[in-house]
N, CA, C and O atoms as CSV, one atom per row, in Angstrom:
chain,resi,resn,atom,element,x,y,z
A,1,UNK,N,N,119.811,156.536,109.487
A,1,UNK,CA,C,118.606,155.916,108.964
A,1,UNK,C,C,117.763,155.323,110.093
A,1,UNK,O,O,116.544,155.250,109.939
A,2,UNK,N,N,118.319,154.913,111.173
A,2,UNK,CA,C,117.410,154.070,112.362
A,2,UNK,C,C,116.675,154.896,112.877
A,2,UNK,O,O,115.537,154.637,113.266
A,3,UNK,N,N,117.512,156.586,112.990
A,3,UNK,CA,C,116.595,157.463,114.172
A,3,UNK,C,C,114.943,157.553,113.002
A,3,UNK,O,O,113.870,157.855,113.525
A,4,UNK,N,N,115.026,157.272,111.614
A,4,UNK,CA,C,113.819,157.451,111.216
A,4,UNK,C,C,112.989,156.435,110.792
A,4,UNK,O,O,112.065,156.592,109.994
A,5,UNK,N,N,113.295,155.429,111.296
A,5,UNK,CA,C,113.003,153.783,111.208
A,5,UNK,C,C,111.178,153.948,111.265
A,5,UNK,O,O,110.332,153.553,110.462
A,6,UNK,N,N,111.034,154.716,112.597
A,6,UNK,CA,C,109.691,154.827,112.919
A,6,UNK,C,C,108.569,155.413,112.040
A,6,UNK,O,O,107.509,154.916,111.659
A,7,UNK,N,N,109.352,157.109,111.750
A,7,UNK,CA,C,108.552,157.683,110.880
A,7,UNK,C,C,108.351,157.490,109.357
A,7,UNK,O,O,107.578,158.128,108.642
A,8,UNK,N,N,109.433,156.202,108.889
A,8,UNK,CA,C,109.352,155.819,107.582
A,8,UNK,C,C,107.932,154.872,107.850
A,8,UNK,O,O,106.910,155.061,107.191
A,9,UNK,N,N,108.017,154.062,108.683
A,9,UNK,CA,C,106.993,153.175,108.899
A,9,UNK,C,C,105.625,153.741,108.860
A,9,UNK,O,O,104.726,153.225,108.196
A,10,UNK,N,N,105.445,155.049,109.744
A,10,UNK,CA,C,104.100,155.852,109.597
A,10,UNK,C,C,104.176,156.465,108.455
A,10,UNK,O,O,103.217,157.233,108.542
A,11,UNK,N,N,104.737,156.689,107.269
A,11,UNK,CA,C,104.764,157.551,106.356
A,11,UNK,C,C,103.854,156.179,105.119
A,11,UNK,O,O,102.770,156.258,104.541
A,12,UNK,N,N,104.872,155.089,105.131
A,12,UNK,CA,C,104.527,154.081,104.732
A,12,UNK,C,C,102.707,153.863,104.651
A,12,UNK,O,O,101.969,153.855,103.666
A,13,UNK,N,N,102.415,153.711,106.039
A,13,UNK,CA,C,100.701,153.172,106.673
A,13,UNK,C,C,100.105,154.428,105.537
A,13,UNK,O,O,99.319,153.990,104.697
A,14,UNK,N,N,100.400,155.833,105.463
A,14,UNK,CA,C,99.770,156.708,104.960
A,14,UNK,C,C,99.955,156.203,103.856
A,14,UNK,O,O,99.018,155.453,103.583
A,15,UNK,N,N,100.952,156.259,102.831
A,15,UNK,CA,C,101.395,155.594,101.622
A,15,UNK,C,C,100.542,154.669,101.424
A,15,UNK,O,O,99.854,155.017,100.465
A,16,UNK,N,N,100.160,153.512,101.877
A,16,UNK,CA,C,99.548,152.324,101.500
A,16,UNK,C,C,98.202,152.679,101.537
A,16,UNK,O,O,97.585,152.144,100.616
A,17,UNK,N,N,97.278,153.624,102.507
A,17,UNK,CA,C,96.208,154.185,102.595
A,17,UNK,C,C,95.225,154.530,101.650
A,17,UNK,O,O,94.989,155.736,101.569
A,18,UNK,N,N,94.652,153.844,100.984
A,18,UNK,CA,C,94.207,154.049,99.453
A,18,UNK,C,C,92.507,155.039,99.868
A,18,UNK,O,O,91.469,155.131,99.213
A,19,UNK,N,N,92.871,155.577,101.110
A,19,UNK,CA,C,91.158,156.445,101.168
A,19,UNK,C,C,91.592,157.576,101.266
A,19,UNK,O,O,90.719,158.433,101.406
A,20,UNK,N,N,93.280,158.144,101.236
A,20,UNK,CA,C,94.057,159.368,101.103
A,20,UNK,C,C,93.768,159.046,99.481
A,20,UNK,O,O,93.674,158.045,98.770
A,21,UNK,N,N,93.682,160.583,99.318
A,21,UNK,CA,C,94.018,160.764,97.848
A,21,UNK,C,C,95.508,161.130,97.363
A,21,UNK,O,O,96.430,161.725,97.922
A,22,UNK,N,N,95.345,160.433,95.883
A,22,UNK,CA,C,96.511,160.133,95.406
A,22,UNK,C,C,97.853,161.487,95.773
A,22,UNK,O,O,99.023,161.543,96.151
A,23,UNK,N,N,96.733,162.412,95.361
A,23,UNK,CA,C,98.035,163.734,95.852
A,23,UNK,C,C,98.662,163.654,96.813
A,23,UNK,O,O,99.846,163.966,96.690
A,24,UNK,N,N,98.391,163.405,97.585
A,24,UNK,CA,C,98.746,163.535,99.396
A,24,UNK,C,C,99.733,162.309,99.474
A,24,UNK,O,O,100.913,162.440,99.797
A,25,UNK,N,N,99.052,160.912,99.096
A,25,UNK,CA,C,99.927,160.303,99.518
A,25,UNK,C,C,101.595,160.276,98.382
A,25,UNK,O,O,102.603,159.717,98.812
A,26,UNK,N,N,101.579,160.893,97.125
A,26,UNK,CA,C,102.870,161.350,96.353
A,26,UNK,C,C,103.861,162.327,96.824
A,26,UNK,O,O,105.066,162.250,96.586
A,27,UNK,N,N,103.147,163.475,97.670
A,27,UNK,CA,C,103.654,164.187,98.654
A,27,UNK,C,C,104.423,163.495,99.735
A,27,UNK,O,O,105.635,163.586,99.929
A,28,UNK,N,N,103.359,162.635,100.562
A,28,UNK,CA,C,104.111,161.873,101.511
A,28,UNK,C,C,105.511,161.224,101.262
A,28,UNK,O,O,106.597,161.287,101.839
A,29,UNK,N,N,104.965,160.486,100.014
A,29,UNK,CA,C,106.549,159.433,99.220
A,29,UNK,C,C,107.470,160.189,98.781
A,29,UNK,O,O,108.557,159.793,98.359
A,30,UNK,N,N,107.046,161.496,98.859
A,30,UNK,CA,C,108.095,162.136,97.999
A,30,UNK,C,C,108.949,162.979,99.213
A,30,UNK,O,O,109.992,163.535,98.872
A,31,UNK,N,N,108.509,163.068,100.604
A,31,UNK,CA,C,109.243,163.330,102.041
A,31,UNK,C,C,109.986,162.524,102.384
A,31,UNK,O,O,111.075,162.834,102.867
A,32,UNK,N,N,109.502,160.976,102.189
A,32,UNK,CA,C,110.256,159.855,102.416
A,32,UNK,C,C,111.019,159.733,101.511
A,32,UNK,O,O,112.047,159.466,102.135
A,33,UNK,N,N,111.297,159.729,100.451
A,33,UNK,CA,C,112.333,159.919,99.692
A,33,UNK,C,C,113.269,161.015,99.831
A,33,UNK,O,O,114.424,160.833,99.445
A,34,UNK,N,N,112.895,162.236,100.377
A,34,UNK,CA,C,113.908,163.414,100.829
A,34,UNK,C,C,114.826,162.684,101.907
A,34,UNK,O,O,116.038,162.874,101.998
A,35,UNK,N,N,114.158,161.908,102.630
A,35,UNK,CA,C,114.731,161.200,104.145
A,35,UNK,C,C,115.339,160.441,103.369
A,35,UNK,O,O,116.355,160.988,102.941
A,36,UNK,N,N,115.141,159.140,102.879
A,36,UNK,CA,C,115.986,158.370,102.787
A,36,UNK,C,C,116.995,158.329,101.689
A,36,UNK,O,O,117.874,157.470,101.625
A,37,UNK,N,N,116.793,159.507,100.636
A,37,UNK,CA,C,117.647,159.446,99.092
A,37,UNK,C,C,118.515,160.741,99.571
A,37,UNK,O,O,119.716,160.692,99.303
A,38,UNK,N,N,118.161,161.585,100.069
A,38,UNK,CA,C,118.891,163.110,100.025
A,38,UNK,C,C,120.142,162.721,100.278
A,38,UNK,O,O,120.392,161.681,100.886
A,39,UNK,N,N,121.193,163.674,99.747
A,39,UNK,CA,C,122.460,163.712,99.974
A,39,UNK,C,C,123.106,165.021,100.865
A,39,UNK,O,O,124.237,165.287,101.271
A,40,UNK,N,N,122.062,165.549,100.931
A,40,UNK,CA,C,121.892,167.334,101.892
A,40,UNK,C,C,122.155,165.958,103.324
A,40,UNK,O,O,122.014,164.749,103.508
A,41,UNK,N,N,122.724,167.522,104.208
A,41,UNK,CA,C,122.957,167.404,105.534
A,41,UNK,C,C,121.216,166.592,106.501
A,41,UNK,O,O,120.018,166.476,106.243
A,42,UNK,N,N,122.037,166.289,107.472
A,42,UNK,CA,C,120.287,166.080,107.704
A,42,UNK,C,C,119.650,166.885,108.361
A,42,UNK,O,O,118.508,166.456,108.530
A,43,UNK,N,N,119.868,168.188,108.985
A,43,UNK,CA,C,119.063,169.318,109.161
A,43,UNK,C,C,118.098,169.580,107.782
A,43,UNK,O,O,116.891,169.804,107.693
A,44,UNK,N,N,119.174,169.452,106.731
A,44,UNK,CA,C,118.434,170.388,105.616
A,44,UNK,C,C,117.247,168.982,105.319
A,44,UNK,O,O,116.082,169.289,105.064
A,45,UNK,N,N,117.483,168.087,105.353
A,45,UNK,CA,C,116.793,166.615,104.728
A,45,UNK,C,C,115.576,166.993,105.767
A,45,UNK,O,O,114.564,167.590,105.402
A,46,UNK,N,N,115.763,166.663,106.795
A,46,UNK,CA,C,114.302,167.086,107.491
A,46,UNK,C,C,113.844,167.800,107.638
A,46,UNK,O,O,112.722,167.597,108.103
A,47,UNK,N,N,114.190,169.041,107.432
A,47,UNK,CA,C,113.631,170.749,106.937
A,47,UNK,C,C,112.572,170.685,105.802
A,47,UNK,O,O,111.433,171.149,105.853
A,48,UNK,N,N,113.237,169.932,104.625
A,48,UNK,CA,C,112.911,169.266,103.515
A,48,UNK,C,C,111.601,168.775,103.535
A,48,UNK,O,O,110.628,169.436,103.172
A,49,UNK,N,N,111.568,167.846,103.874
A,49,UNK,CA,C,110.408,167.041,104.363
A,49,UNK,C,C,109.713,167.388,105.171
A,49,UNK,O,O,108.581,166.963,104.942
A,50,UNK,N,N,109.767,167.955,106.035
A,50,UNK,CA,C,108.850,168.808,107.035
A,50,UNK,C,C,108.338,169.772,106.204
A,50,UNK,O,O,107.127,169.890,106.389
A,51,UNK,N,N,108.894,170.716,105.128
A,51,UNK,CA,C,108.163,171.648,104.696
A,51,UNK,C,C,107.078,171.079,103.460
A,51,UNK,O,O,106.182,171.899,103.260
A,52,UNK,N,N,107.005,170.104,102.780
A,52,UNK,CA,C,106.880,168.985,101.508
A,52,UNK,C,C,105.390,168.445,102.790
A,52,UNK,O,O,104.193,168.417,102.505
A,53,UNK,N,N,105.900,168.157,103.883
A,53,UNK,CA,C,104.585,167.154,104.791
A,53,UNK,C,C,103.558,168.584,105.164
A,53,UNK,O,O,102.341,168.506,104.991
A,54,UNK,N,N,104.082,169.614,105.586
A,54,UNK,CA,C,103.410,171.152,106.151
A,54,UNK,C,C,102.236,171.638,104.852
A,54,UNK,O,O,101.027,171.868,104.896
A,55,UNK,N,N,103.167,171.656,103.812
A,55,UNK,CA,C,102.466,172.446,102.658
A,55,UNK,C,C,100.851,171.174,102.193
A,55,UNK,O,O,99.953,171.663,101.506
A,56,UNK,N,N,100.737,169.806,102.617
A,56,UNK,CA,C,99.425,169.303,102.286
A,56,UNK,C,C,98.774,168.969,103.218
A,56,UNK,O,O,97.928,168.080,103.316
A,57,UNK,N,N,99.302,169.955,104.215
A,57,UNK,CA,C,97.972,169.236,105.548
A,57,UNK,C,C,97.229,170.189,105.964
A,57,UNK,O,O,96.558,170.218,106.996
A,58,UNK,N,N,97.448,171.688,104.442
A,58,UNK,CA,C,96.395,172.168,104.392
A,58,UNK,C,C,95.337,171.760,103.411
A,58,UNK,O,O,94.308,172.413,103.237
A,59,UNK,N,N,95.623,170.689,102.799
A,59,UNK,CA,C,94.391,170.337,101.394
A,59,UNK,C,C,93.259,169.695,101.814
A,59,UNK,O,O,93.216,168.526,102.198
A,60,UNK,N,N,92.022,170.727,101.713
A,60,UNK,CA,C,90.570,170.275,102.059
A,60,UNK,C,C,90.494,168.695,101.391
A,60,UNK,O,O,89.629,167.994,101.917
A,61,UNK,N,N,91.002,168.282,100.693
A,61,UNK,CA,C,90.480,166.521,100.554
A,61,UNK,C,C,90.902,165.796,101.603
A,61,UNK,O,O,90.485,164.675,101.895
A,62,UNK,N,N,92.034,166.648,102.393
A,62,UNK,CA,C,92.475,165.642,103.527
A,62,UNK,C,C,92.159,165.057,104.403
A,62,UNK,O,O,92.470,165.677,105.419
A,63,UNK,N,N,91.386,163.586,104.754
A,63,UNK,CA,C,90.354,162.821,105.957
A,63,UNK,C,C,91.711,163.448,106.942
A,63,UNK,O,O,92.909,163.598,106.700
A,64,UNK,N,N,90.484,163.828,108.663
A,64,UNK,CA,C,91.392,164.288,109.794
A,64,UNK,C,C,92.319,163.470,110.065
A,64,UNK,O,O,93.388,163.996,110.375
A,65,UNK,N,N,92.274,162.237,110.055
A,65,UNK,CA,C,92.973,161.166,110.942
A,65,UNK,C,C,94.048,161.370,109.869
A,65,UNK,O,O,94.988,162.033,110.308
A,66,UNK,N,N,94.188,160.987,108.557
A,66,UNK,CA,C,95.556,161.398,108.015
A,66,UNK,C,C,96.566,162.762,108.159
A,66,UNK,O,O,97.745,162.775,107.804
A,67,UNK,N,N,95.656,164.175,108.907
A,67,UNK,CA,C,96.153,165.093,108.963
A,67,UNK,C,C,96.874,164.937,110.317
A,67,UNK,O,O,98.067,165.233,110.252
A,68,UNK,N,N,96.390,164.502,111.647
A,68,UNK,CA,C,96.410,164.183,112.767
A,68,UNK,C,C,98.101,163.618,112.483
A,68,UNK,O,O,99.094,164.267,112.810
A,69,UNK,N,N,98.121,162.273,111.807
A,69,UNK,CA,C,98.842,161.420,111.460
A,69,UNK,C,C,100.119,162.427,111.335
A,69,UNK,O,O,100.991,162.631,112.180
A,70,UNK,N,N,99.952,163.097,109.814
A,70,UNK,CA,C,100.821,163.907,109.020
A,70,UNK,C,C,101.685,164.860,110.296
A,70,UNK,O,O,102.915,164.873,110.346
A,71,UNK,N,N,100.866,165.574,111.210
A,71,UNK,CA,C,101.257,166.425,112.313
A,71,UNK,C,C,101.871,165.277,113.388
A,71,UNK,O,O,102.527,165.873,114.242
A,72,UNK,N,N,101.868,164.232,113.551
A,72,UNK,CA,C,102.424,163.569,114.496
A,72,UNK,C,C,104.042,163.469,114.213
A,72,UNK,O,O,105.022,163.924,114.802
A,73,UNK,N,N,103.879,162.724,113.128
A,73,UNK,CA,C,105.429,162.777,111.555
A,73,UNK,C,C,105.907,163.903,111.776
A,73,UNK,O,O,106.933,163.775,112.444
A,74,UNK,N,N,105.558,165.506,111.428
A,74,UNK,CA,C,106.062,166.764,111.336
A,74,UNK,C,C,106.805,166.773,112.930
A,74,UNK,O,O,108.025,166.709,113.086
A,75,UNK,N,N,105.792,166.866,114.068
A,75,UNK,CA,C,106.505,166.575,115.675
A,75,UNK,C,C,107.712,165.557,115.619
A,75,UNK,O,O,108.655,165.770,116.382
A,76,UNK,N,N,107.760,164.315,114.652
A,76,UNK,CA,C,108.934,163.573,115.605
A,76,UNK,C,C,109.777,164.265,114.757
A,76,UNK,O,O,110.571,164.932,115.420
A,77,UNK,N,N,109.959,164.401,113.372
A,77,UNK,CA,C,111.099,165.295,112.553
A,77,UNK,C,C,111.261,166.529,113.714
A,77,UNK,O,O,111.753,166.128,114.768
A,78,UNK,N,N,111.098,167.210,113.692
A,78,UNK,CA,C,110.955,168.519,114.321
A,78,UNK,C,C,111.553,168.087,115.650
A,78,UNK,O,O,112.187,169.015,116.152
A,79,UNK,N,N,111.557,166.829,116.481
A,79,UNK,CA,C,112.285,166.570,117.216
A,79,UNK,C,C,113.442,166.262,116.918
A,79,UNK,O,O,114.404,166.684,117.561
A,80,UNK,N,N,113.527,165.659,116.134
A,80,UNK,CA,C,115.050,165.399,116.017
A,80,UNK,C,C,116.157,166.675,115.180
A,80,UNK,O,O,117.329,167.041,115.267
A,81,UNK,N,N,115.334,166.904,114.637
A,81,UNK,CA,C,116.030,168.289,114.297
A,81,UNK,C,C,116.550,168.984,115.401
A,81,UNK,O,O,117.740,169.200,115.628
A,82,UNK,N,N,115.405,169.380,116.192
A,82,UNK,CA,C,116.474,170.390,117.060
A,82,UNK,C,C,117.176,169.626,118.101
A,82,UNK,O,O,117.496,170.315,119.070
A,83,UNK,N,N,117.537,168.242,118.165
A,83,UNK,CA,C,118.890,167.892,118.388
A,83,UNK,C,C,119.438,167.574,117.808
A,83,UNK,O,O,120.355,166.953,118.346
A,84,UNK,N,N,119.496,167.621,116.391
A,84,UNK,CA,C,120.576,167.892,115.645
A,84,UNK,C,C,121.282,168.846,116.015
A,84,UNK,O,O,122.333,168.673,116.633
A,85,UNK,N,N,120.711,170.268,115.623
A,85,UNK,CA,C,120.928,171.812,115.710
A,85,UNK,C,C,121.200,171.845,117.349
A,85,UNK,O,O,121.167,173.023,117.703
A,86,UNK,N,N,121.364,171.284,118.060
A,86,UNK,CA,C,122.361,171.423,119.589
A,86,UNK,C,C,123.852,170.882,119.606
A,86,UNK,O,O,124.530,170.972,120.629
């Protein structure tokens, strides 16, 4: 849970963000909940969520700075994944 201490926190700022629309940010809560509720391995948990954060940061309602954001989140998962997978 600590290695994602950070990206719960940025997932959160988006979450609380009331100029994201509602879709996006249910998506978001619903990655953070893959992270912190899943009972899957944690390759598969952040696979999870990486694919759940990927699939709305193509939605034209999305302001850049939340997409920016969203792709920063996808990079640190995506880091830690592949040291998991070493």
């Amino acid at each position: 849970m600590e290695k994602y201490e950070e990206i719960i926190k940025m997932m959160d700022a988006l979450i609380n963000d009331r100029t994201i629309p509602r879709n996006i940010r249910g998506a978001i809560d619903e990655a953070k909940n893959v992270l912190i509720n899943s009972k899957d391995e944690e390759v598969v948990k952040i696979s999870s969520a990486i694919n759940i954060l990927d699939e709305i940061t193509n939605d034209p309602n999305m302001p850049l700075y939340a997409r920016t954001r969203i792709w920063n989140i996808v990079s640190r998962l995506e880091e830690i994944r592949t040291k998991l997978e070493k």
